[in-house]
C-alpha positions in Angstrom: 72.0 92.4 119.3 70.8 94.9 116.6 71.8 98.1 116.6 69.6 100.7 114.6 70.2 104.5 113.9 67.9 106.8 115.9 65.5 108.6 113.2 66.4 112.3 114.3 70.0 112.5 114.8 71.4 109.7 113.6 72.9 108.4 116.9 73.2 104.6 117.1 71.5 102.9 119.3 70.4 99.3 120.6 67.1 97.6 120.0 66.4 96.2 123.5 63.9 96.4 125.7 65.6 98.2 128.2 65.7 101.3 125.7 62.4 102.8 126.5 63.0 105.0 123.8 63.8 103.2 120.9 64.2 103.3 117.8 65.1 106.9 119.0 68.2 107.7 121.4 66.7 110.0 124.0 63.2 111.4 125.2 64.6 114.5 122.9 64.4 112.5 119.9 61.4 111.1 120.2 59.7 114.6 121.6 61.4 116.5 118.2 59.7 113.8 116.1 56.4 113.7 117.3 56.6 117.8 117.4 57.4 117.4 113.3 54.6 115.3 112.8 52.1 117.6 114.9 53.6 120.7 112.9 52.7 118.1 109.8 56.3 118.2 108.4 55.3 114.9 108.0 52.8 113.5 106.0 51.2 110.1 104.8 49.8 110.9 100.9 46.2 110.2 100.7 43.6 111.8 98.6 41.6 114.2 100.0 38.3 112.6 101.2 35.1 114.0 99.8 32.6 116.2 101.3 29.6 113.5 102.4 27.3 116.8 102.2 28.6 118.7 99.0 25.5 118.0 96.5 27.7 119.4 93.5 31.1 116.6 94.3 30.5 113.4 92.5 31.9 110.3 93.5 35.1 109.2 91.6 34.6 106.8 88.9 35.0 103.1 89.8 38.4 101.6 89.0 39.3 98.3 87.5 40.0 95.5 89.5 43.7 94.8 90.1 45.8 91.7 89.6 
């Protein structure tokens, strides 16, 4: 059985199927995290996508291929 620790408060808690809930402990958990990502306390870095309409923003240079 693996036992994980639930991403808001730390609780431990089993990775079964019967935990509907997982990885978090409780409906709580999982409501608190998905209110911190909608308050975007969370973020994924990106760049900032350019304006498709903005006559003036040029395209970024084309990079090297990586290996």
């Amino acid at each position: 059985m693996t036992v994980v620790s639930c991403p808001t408060c730390s609780k431990k808690v089993e990775w079964i199927e019967a935990n509907k809930y997982r990885p978090f402990c409780s409906e709580r958990c999982k409501q608190i995290d998905l209110g911190a990502w909608a308050e975007e306390k969370f973020v994924i870095p990106g760049a900032v996508p350019a304006d498709p309409l903005d006559p003036f923003d040029e395209p970024p240079p084309p990079q090297p291929p990586q290996r």
